[in-house]
Every structure is written in C-alpha cells, then in structure tokens.
N, C-alpha and C positions, 0 to 999 in steps of 0.2 A: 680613411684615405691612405693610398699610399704611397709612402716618403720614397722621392729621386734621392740616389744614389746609398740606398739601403736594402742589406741584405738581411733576412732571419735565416741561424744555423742552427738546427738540430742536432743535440746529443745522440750515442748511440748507448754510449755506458753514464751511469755518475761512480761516483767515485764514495760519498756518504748516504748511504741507501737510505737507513731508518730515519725518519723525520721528512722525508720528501714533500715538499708541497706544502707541506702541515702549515709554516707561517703564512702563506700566500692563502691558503682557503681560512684561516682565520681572518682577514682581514681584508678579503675580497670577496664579495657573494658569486663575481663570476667564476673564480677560480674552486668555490665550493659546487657549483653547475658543475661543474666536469667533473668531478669528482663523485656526485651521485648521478649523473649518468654514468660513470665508470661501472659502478656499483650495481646500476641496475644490467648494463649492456651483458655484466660476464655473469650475473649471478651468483655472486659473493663481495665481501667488504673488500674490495682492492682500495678501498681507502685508510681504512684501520691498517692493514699488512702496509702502506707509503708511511704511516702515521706513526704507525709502533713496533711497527716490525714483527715475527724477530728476522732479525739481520740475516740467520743460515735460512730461513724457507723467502723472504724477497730477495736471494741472494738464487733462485731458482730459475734457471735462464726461462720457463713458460710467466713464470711472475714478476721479475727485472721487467721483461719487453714491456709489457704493457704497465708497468707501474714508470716507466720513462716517459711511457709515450703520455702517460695520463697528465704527470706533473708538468711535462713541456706543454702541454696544450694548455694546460692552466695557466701559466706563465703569459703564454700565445695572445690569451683570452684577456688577460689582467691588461698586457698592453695595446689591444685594441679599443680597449674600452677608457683607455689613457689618449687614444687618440694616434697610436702609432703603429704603421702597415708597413710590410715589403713591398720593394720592387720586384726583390727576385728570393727564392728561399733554395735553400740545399740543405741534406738531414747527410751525418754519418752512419751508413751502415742503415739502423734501428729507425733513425732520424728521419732516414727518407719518409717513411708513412706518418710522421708528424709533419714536415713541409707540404705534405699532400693534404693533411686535413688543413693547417691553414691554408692553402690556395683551394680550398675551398673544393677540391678534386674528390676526397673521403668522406666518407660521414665519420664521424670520432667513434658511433658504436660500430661501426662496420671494422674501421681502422682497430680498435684493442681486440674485438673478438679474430680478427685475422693475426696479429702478434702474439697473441695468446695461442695458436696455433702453431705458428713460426717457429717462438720459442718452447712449444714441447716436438714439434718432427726436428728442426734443429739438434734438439738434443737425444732423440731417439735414433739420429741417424748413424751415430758413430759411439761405440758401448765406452765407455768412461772407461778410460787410461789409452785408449789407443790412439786417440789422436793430442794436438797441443800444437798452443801458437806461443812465438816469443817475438819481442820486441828486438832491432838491432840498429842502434843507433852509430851514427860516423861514418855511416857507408852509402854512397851513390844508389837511385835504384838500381841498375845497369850492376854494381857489384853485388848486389842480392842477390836478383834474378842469376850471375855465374854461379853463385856459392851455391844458389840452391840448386841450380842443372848437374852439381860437381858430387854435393852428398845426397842425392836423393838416393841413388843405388837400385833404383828400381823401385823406391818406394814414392808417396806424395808427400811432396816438398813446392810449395812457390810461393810467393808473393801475395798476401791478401788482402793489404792497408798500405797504399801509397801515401802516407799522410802529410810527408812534409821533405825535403831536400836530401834531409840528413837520419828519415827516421822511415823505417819499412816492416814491419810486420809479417811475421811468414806462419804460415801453419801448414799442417802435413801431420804424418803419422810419428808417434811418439820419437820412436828413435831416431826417426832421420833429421828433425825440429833439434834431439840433443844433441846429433852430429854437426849440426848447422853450428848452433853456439858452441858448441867446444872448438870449430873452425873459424869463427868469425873471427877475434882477435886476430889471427895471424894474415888475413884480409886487413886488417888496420880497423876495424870496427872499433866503438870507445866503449860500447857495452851492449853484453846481447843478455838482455831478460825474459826468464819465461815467465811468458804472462796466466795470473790465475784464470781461467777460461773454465769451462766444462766439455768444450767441444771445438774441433778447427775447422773456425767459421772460417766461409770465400776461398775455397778450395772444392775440388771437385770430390773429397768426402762429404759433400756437403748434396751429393746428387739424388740422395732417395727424401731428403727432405724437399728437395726440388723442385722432384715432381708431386708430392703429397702437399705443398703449397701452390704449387702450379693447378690443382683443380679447387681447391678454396679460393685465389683469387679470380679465376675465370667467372666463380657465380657471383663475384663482388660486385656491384654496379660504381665506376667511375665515373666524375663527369671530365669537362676540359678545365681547367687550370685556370686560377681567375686574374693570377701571374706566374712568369715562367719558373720552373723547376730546375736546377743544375744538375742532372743526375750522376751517381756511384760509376754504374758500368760506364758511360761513353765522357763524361764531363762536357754534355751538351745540355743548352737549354732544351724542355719541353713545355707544352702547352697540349699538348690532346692528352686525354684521358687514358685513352685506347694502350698508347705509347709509354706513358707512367705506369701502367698495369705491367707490359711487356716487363720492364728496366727492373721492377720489381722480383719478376722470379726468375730473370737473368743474373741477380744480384748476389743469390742466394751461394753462386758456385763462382763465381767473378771477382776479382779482386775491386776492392772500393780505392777509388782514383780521387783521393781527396785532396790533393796538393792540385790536380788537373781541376780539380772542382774549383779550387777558391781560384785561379789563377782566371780561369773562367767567368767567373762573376764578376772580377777587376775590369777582366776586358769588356764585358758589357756596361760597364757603367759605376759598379758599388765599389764605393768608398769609406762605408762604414758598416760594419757586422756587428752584430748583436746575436751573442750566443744565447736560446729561450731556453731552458731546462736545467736538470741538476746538473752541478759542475763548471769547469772550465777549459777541459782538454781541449775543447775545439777554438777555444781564443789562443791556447799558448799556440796552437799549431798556425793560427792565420798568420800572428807575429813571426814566426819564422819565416813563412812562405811569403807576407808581403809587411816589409817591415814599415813600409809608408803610409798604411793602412788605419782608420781608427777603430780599437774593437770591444766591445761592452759586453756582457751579462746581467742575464735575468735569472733568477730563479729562487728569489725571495723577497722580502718588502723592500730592504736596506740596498740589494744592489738593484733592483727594479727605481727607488730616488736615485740613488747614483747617477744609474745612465738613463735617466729622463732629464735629469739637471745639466750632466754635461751635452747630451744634446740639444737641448735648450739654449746652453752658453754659447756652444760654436756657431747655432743657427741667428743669433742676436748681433 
C-alpha cells in the first residue's frame, strides 16, 4: 500500500561501492531475488562484483549503473515487503530507472540490461581526458549558468545537476570545466571541486550516446506508472509509460533539475522522503532544499530499523 505524503528517492552515485547490498541480501530473501535476477538478466555475477568488488572495475561507469540500480531495488523490495510504498518516486540522474521499476513502469531485467548499456555508450561517447564535471558550491544557479556562458570560449561548458540552491554541477570539455574553477572563487563560489567522473554527463557531449541509447530504449516495452514519477528533465509528474521513455533519452544530454524535482514533490503533497539505495547525497540535498522536511534512508538492515521506527513513532 501506498503511504500519503511519502516519497521514494533514488540514488544515481553511492559513495562505498564494495559491499553494496551485501547486508541487505543476507538478511532478506527479497533483496537476495534481485540480486539473482540481476545475475541472471546481464549474464555475469553482478552480485559478487556489489559483494566484493574490486572497487577499480565496479568503479566502471557500465558496472556502477547497474550495480546502483540492483542495490536500490533491493532496498525498494525489502521495504515493500515491510509494508511500506510511495505516493510519488523521483531517482537522480541513474535513479530515474530505479523509480520506474518501482512504479512498476520497468521490468528490473529490462531496466539493468538497459543501464548496462547507458553506462558503457556513456562512456564511449567522449575518449577519457577530454571531457569532466566539477561540483561549485556558494553560487546561485543563474551565476553558473554566467560563469559558464563567460568561459566556455567556444567550447562545452553548462550546467548539468541543479541539485540544490547553493550547489550546481557543470561539465564540458576538460579545459573549459578547469577554467570554470579557476574562475569560480572570484564569482564568490565557496568551492569548486572537480568531481572524479569518467565522462561529462548532462551535457550535449553526451549526444552520440544519446542516440545509441535512444534506439535500446524504443525496443524497451514500458508500461504506465502505478504512481507518479517527478522527472530529471522537466520536474513534472508522469504517469504514462510512453512519456517516462521520452524523459529518459532526453536526459542523457539535459541537465537534471533536482532541486526542481524535490521542490515539486513538496508541492504535490510529500512530506517525507526516504532515500532507497547506497548512500545519502540525496538526503543531504533534500535538507537544504526543504529544511521542514523529514528525510530517511535505506540501504542496509540498521538504517532500513531506523526509518521503519521512526516512521512508526510519528505515525502513533
């Protein structure tokens, strides 16, 4: 069933690769289900590489996507079966085709064999060293988007992760992304990091993977949404299938509008998020963007009691 005024948010990165999932499929048979259908869908142990890694090959943007998506669905899985559903789901980035298999829109083997695709044209689209994203915190989106019109120089430079008030993500090609940070401070930025990446995703270098994803998800079968999706590119709710397909290989070159996103979901109704998968970037970002907010993670035994407990407290 699913809970009024609750949202599920989907990771797009975690942050501790090796061991992903591991506690949660020992300890849940449902979250071990997803895990050997992971295994069987891509035809290889994508559970041993969440399990044990090693860290530099699931650190491989074709192995990362679907090793997120597998652990979040496990996660997904564990709390269904605990008795606890969205109203509305939104994924970052990677995320979005985890919100789509839980609304029930994806099949999970369709959803990893298409991310396992994603993540190798992703990374075959731009040769390793030319492109790169860096984080630039303290700065309005509106001062990004200048900085980046100012050093781009003719090269790709823009916006690719709205994520939160104060915190904006740009990628583009190597040098104009160093130009960018070596510029930002004196724009009043508090810090610009370059982020470890393999590729500058949400940018229009991101266009020949685009279209080589654009005809894998056309033979994908969709259905409609069993509830609504807050999508990347527009930060609107969806419900048709058709439409969630669309947003998907729109996304791929489109900046993700994540602060539009959760600001979005507030307005329709949720009051509580619960981030399902490795990590917690996506809870530190809701607290910024809505500080009235309450916001939980999943994505192991210990925080999956957590926030079953204190949901339970506030609802008594």
């Amino acid at each position: 069933m699913n809970s009024p005024e609750l949202a599920f948010l989907f990771p797009g990165q975690g942050s501790q690769m090796v061991g992903m999932g591991k506690l949660m499929a020992e300890a849940y048979s449902q979250a071990r289900d997803v895990f050997r259908e992971a295994d069987e869908a891509l035809g290889f142990s994508l559970s041993a590489l969440c399990f044990e890694g090693p860290e530099d090959k699931l650190r491989l943007t074709e192995l990362t996507q679907p090793a997120i998506l597998a652990t979040s669905i496990a996660c997904e899985r564990v709390l269904r079966f605990k008795g606890l559903g969205p109203a509305w789901v939104a994924g970052h980035s990677l995320g979005e085709y985890s919100a789509l298999v839980s609304a029930s829109s994806l099949r999970l083997a369709d959803a990893l064999r298409v991310v396992h695709q994603r993540g190798r044209f992703m990374q075959e689209a731009v040769p390793v060293g030319e492109g790169a994203m860096a984080a630039l915190l303290g700065l309005t989106p509106e001062a990004v988007e200048a900085l980046c019109l100012e050093e781009a120089r003719g090269e790709v430079l823009a916006a690719a992760n709205y994520n939160a008030p104060d915190q904006t993500v740009i990628a583009g090609t190597s040098s104009a992304v160093a130009r960018a940070i070596q510029a930002a401070p004196a724009r009043g930025a508090r810090r610009a990091i370059p982020l470890p990446v393999s590729a500058p995703f949400h940018c229009e270098m991101m266009s020949p993977a685009q279209e080589r994803l654009e005809r894998e998800l056309k033979s994908t079968p969709f259905q409609d949404l069993q509830c609504p999706l807050v999508g990347n590119v527009d930060a609107r709710p969806v419900t048709s299938g058709e439409k969630a397909k669309e947003n998907l290989i729109r996304q791929i070159t489109a900046p993700v509008r994540w602060e539009a996103c959760v600001r979005e979901l507030h307005k329709l109704g949720a009051r509580r998020f619960v981030e399902v998968g490795p990590g917690r970037v996506l809870s530190g970002l809701v607290r910024r963007i809505l500080s009235e907010v309450r916001v939980y993670n999943v994505e192991d035994p210990p925080s999956l009691e957590k926030t079953l407990r204190l949901l339970q407290e506030e609802a008594a």
